[in-house]
C-alpha positions in Angstrom: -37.3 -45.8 31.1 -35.2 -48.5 32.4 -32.9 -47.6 35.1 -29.2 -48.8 34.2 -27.0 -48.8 36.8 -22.9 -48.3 35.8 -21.6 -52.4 36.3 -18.4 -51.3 37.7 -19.8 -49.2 40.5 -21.7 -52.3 41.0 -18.7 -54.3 41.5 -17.3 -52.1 44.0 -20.1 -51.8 46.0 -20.0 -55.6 46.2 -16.3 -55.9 47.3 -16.4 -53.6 50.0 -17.4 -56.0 52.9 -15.0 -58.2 51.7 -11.8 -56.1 52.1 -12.9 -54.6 55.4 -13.6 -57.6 56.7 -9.7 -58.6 55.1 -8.0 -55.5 56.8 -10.0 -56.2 59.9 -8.6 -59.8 60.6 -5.0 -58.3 59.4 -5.4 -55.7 61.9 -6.7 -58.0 64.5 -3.8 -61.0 63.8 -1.3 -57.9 64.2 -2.3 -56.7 67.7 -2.3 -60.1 68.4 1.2 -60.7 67.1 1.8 -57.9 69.3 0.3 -59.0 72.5 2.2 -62.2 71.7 5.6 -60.6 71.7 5.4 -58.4 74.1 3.8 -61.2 76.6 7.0 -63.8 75.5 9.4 -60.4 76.1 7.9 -60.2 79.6 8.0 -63.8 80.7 11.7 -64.1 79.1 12.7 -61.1 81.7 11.1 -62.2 84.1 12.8 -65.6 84.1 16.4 -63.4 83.4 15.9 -61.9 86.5 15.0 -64.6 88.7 18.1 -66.6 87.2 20.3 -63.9 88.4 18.4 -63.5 91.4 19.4 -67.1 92.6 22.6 -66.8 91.6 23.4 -63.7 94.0 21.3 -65.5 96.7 24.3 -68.5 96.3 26.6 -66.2 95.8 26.2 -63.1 97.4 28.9 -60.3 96.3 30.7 -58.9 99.1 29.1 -55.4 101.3 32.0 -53.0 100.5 33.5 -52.3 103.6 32.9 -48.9 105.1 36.1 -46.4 105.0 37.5 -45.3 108.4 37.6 -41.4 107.5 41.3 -40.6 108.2 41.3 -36.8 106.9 38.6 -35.6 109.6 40.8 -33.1 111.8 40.1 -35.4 114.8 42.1 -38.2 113.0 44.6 -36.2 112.0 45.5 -34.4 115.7 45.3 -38.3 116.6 48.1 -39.1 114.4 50.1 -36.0 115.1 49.8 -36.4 119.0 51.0 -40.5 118.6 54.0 -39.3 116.3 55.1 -37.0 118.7 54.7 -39.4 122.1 57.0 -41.8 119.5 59.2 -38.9 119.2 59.6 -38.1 123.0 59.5 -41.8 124.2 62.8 -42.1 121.5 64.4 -38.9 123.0 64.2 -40.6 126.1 66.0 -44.1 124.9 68.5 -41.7 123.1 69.4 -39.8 126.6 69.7 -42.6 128.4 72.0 -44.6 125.4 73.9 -41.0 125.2 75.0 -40.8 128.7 75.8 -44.8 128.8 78.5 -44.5 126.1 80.0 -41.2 127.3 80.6 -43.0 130.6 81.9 -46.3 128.8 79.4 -48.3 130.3 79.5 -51.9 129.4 75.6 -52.2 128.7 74.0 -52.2 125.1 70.8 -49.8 125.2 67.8 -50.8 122.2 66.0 -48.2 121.6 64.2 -50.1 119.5 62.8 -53.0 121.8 63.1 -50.2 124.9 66.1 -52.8 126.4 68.9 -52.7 128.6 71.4 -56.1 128.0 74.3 -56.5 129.9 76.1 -58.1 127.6 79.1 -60.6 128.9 78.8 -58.3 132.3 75.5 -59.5 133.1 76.0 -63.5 132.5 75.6 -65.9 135.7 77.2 -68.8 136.4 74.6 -72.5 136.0 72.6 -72.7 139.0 73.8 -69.2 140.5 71.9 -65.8 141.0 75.0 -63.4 142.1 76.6 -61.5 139.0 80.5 -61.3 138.8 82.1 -58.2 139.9 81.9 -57.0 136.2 78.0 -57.0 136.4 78.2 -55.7 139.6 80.0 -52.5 138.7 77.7 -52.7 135.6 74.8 -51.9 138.0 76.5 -49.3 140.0 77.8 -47.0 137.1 74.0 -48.0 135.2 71.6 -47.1 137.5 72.5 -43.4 138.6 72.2 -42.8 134.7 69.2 -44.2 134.6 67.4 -42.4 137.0 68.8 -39.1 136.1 66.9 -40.1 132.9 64.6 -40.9 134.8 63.8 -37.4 136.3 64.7 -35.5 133.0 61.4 -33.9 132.1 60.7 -36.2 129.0 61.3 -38.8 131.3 59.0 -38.0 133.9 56.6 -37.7 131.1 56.8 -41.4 129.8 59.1 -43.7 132.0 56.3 -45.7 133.8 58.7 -48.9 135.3 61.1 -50.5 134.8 61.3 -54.3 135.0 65.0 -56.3 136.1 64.2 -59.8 134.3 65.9 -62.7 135.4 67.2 -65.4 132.9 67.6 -68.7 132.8 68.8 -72.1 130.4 66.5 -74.8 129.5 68.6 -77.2 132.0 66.4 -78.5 135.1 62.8 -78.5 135.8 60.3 -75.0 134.4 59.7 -74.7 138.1 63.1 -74.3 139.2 64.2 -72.3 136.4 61.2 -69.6 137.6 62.5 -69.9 140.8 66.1 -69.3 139.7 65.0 -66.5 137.6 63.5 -64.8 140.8 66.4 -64.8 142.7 68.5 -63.3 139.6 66.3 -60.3 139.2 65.5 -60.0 142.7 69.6 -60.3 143.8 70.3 -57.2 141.1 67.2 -55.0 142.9 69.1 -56.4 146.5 72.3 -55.1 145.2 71.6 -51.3 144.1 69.3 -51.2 147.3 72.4 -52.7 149.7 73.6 -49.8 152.2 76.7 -51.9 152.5 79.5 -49.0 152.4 81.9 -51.9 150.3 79.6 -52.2 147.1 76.8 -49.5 147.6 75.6 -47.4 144.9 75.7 -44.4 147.6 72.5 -43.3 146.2 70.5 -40.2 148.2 67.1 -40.8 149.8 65.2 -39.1 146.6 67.0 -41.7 144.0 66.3 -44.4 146.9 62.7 -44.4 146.2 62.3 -43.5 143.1 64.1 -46.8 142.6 61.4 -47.7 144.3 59.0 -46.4 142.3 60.4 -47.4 138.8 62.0 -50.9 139.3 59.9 -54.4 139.7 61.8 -57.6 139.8 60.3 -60.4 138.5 61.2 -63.5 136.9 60.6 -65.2 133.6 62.6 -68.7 133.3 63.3 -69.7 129.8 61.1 -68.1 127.9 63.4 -66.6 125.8 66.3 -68.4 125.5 69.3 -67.4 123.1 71.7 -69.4 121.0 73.4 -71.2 123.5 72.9 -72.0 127.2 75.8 -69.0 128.7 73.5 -66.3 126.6 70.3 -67.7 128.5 71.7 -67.5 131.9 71.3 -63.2 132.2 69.9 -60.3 133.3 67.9 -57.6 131.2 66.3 -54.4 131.8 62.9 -53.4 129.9 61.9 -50.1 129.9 58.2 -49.5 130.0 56.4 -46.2 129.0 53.3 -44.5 129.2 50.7 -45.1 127.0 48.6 -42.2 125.1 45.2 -41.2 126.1 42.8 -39.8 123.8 43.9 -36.2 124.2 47.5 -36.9 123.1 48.7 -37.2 127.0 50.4 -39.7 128.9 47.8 -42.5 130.3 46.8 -41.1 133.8 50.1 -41.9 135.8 50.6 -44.2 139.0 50.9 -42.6 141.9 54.0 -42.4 143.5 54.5 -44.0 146.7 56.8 -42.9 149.0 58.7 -45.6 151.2 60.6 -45.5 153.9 64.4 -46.9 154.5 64.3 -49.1 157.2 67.0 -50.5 159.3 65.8 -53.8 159.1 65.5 -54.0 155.4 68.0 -56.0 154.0 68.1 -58.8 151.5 66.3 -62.0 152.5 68.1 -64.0 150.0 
């Protein structure tokens, strides 16, 4: 008996290598497709991140600049200790502008520069280093105020020195001007020194040296000239003051020196 086998079981025995061998190579370009992507994804960021790379190297963004912490309670005693040295240093100005005006003194006080300007009392002539009478009385109703100040106890907190500045006009040489200037500051320090009985200050011993102590004549030509050449030619007083050390206290202090009076001392101009 002849064995008949069914023709379409036949048939699909026959196609079988055929479409595993076609879902094989659709498989296979698909991975590949893949590995294509993914490779073209890869070199495309890579070439992303060198382009940026370049440009930061040419143009680098700024380092943010560290903050100076100014809440720590260090900064903040700091702040409070300079505030109050502002406050006492002003107290001192103020005292010292106070006790000018009550007396009628013909000086103007800044408080905020720290400077004493005679004003029209404290003008010299061209060429000369003697102030009028007006300047002189300037000097001898000035200074006695100034070293009460002086010794107040705010004052012997902060007042360091006390320079007399000398000056002059832009006529004549710079040399001659400094010299000029000299003599100016050094005459006004000559004069509230002088123990002639006509036009001393009659000051005691103790406000002797702390003039001593507090004033330093120097001279400082034309550096500062004003609007016109009688302005130029005059005498200032700057007040100095202590500076602040770390602890909120006056800089260590210089020591105070006592001198003597002398006989001999008198004005060698």
């Amino acid at each position: 008996m002849a064995n008949h086998q069914n023709p379409k079981h036949h048939m699909d025995e026959a196609e079988k290598p055929f479409w595993i061998s076609y879902s094989d190579l659709m498989t296979a370009l698909m991975i590949l497709f893949l590995v294509v992507m993914v490779a073209s994804l890869t070199s495309i960021s890579q070439q992303a991140i060198q382009i940026k790379t370049k440009g930061l190297e040419k143009n680098p963004s700024p380092k943010p600049t560290p903050e100076v912490p100014t809440d720590t309670p260090e900064a903040q005693e700091l702040k409070k200790f300079e505030i109050q040295r502002l406050i006492e240093v002003q107290s001192v100005c103020s005292e010292l502008t106070h006790s000018a005006t009550q007396q009628n003194i013909a000086a103007r006080i800044n408080c905020q520069f720290n400077r004493i300007d005679f004003g029209e009392a404290g003008r010299f002539d061209s060429g000369q280093y003697k102030l009028n009478s007006q300047g002189e009385q300037t000097l001898k109703d000035l200074v006695p105020v100034i070293l009460k100040v002086a010794q107040s106890p705010m004052g012997e907190k902060w007042l360091r020195r006390i320079h007399i500045q000398g000056f002059t006009d832009t006529d004549g040489s710079y040399l001659y001007n400094l010299n000029l200037s000299l003599k100016r500051s050094e005459w006004v320090m000559c004069k509230i020194l002088s123990t002639d009985p006509e036009i001393s200050l009659q000051l005691t011993p103790e406000q002797r040296n702390l003039v001593k102590q507090l004033f330093q004549a120097g001279g400082v030509s034309f550096n500062n000239a004003q609007s016109s050449k009688e302005a130029s030619r005059r005498i200032e007083l700057q007040l100095e003051f202590y500076e602040m050390d770390a602890a909120g206290q006056p800089e260590e202090q210089n020591a105070r020196v006592l001198f003597q009076d002398s006989p001999q001392e008198r004005c060698r101009i």
